[in-house]
C-alpha positions as CSV (number, residue, x, y, z in Angstrom):
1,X,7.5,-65.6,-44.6
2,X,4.8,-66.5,-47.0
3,X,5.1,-69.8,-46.3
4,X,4.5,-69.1,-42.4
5,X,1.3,-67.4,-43.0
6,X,0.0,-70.2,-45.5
7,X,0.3,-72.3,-42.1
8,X,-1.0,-70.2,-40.5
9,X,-4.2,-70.2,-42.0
10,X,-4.6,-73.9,-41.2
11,X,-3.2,-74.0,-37.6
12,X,-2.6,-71.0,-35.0
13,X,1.1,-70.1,-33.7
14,X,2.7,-66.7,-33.6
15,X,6.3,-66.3,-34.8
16,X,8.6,-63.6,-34.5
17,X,10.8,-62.4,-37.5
18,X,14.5,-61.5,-36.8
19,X,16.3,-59.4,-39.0
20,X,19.8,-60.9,-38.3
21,X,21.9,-57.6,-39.8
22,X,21.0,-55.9,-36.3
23,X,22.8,-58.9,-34.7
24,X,26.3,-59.7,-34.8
25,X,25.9,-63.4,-34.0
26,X,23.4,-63.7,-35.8
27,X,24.5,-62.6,-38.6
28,X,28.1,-64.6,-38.8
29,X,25.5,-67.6,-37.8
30,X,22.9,-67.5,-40.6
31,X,24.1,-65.1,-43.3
32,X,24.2,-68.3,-46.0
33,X,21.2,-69.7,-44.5
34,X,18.5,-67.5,-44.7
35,X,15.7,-67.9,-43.6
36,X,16.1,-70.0,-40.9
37,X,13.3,-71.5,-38.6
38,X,14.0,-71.8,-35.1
39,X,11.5,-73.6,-32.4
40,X,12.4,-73.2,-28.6
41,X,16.1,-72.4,-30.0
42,X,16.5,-75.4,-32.0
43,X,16.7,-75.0,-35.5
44,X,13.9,-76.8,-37.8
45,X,14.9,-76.0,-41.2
46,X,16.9,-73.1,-43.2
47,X,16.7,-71.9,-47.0
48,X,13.5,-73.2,-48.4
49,X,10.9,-73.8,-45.8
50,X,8.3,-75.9,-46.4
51,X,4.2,-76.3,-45.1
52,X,4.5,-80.2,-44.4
53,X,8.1,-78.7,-41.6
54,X,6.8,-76.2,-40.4
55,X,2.8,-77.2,-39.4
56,X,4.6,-80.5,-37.8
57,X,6.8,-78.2,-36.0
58,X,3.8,-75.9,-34.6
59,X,1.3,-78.6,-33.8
60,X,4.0,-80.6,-32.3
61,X,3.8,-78.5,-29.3
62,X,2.8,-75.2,-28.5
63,X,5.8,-72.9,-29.1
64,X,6.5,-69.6,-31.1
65,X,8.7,-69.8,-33.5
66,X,11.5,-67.4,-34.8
67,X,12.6,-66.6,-38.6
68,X,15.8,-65.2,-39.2
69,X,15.8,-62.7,-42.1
C-alpha cells in the first residue's frame, strides 16, 4: 500500500483495499499472490508492485483501482 500512496502523491486516483480473508473467492484466487492490483477488474500486477505499473495504470484512464490484501 505504500507504494499506492507514493503514486499518489504524483497523480490523483482513489483505490479501494480488499481484505480477501472476508471473501471466499477471493481468497482461493489470490492467497499466493498478494497484493494484487486490479483496474476495471483486470489484473495489472501481483506480489511486488511497482511506481513505473501502477502511475501508467492510473493515468492510462481514469479508473479506481482495487488491492487485494
Amino acid at each position: 500500500m505504500n507504494m499506492m500512496r507514493l503514486v499518489q502523491q504524483d497523480v490523483h486516483f482513489d483505490f479501494e483495499t480488499v481484505d480477501i480473508e472476508q471473501d471466499e473467492d477471493l481468497h482461493e484466487r489470490y492467497m499466493m499472490m498478494i497484493p494484487v492490483l486490479e483496474k476495471d477488474g483486470e489484473m495489472i500486477q501481483y506480489g511486488v508492485l511497482d511506481y513505473e505499473t501502477i502511475f501508467e495504470a492510473v493515468t492510462a484512464q481514469d479508473a479506481s483501482l482495487e488491492q487485494a490484501l
